[in-house]
C-alpha positions as CSV (number, residue, x, y, z in Angstrom):
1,X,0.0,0.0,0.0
2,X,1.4,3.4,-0.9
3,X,0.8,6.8,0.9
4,X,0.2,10.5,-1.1
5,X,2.2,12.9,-0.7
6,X,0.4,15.1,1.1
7,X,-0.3,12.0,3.6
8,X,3.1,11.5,4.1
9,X,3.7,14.9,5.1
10,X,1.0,15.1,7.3
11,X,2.5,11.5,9.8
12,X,5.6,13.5,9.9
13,X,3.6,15.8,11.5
14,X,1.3,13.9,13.4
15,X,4.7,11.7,14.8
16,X,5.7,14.9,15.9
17,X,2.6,16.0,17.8
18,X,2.7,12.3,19.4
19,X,6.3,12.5,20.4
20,X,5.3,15.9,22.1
21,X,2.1,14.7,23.4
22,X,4.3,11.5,25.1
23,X,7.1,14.3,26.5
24,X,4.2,15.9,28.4
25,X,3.1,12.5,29.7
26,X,6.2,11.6,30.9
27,X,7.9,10.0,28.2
28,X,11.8,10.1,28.9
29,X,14.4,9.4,26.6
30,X,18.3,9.0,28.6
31,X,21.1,11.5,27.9
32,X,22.9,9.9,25.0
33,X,20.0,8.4,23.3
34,X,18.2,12.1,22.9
35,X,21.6,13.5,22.2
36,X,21.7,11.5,18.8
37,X,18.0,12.1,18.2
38,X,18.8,15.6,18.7
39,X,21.6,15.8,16.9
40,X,19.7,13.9,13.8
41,X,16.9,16.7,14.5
42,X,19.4,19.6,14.4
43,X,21.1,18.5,11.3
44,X,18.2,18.0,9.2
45,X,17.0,21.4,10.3
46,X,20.0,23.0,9.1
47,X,19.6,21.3,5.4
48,X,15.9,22.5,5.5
49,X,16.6,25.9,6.3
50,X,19.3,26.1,3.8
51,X,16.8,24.9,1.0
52,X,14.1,27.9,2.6
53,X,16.7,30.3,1.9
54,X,17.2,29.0,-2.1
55,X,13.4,28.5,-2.0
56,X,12.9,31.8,-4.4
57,X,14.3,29.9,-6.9
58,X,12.1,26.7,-6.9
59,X,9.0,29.4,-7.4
60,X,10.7,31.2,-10.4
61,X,9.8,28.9,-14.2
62,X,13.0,27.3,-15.1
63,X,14.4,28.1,-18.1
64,X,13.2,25.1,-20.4
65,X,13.4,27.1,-23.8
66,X,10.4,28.1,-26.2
67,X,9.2,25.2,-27.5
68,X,5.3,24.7,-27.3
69,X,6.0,22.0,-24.7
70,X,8.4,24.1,-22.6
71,X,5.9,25.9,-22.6
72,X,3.3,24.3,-20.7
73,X,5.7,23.2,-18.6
74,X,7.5,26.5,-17.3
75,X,4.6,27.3,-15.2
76,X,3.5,24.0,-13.8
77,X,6.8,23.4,-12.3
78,X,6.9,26.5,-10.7
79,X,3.6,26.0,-9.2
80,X,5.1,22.7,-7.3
81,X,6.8,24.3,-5.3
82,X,4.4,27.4,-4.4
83,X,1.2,25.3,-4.7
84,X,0.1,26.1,-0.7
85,X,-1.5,22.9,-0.1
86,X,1.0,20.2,-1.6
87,X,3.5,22.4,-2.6
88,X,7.3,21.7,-1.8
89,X,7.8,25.2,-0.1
90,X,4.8,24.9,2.2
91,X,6.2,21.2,2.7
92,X,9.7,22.5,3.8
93,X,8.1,25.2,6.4
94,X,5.5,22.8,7.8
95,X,8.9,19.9,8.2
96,X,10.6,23.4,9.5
97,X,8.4,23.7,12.5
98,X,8.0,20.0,13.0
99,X,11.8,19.4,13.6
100,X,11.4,22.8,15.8
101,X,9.0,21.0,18.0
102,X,10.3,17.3,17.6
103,X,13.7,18.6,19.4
104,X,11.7,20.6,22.3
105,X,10.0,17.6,23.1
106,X,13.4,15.5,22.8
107,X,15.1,17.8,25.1
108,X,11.8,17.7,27.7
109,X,12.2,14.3,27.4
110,X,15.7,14.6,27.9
111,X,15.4,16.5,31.1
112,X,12.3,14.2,32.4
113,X,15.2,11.4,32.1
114,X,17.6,13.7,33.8
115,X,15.3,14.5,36.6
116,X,13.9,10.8,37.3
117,X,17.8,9.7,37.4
118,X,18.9,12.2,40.1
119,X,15.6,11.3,42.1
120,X,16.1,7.9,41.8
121,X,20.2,8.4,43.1
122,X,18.7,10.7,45.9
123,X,16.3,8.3,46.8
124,X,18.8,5.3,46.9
125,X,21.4,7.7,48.8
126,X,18.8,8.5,51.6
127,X,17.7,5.1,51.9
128,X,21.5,3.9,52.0
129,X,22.5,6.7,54.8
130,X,19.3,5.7,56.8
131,X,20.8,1.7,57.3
132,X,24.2,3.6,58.0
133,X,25.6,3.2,54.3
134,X,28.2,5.9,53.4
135,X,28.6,6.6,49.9
């Protein structure tokens, strides 16, 4: 089974709203495992905001010649990228903000992880300097 485009551009979105939704919940992810996520997150980021700032380009009509069928297609393929429902400009900001959010939930996962670790070690410290255990 095979997904539209548009549909596959609206789970990366939808991932991204459940990866936030799990963050709020409680979801944790440990240091070094959200460090690559994060990491993965960032770097994509930085390619799609590289390819915003040359997006002027993917609006303009190529320059296909004068033939009858250049033509026609000049102003279609200028239209793929502006088109604001499945258009790949829209696409980019949309996956823009997604990544935004995917790493704030990564990183309040992140500090969820963080946060149950130290209570945990405080919780095992206290219980070891109540039976007389130095640490």
């Amino acid at each position: 089974m095979t997904m539209s485009l548009p549909a596959s551009f609206a789970g990366i979105s939808a991932a991204v709203y459940q990866l936030g939704v799990a963050a709020d919940r409680g979801f944790t992810v440990s240091g070094p495992g959200a460090g690559a996520l994060i990491s993965a997150v960032t770097e994509m980021r930085e390619v799609v905001v590289a390819a915003l700032d040359n997006a002027v380009r993917f609006g303009q009509e190529p320059a296909l010649g004068q033939t009858p069928a250049a033509q026609v297609y000049k102003p279609f393929m200028a239209s793929i990228a502006t088109d604001p429902v499945q258009g790949f400009i829209p696409f980019l900001e949309r996956l823009q903000q997604d990544l935004v959010d995917a790493e704030a939930a990564l990183r309040k996962s992140m500090a969820a992880y963080d946060g149950s670790d130290q209570t945990g070690t405080g919780v095992i410290v206290a219980a070891g300097s109540a039976k007389g255990i130095v640490t």
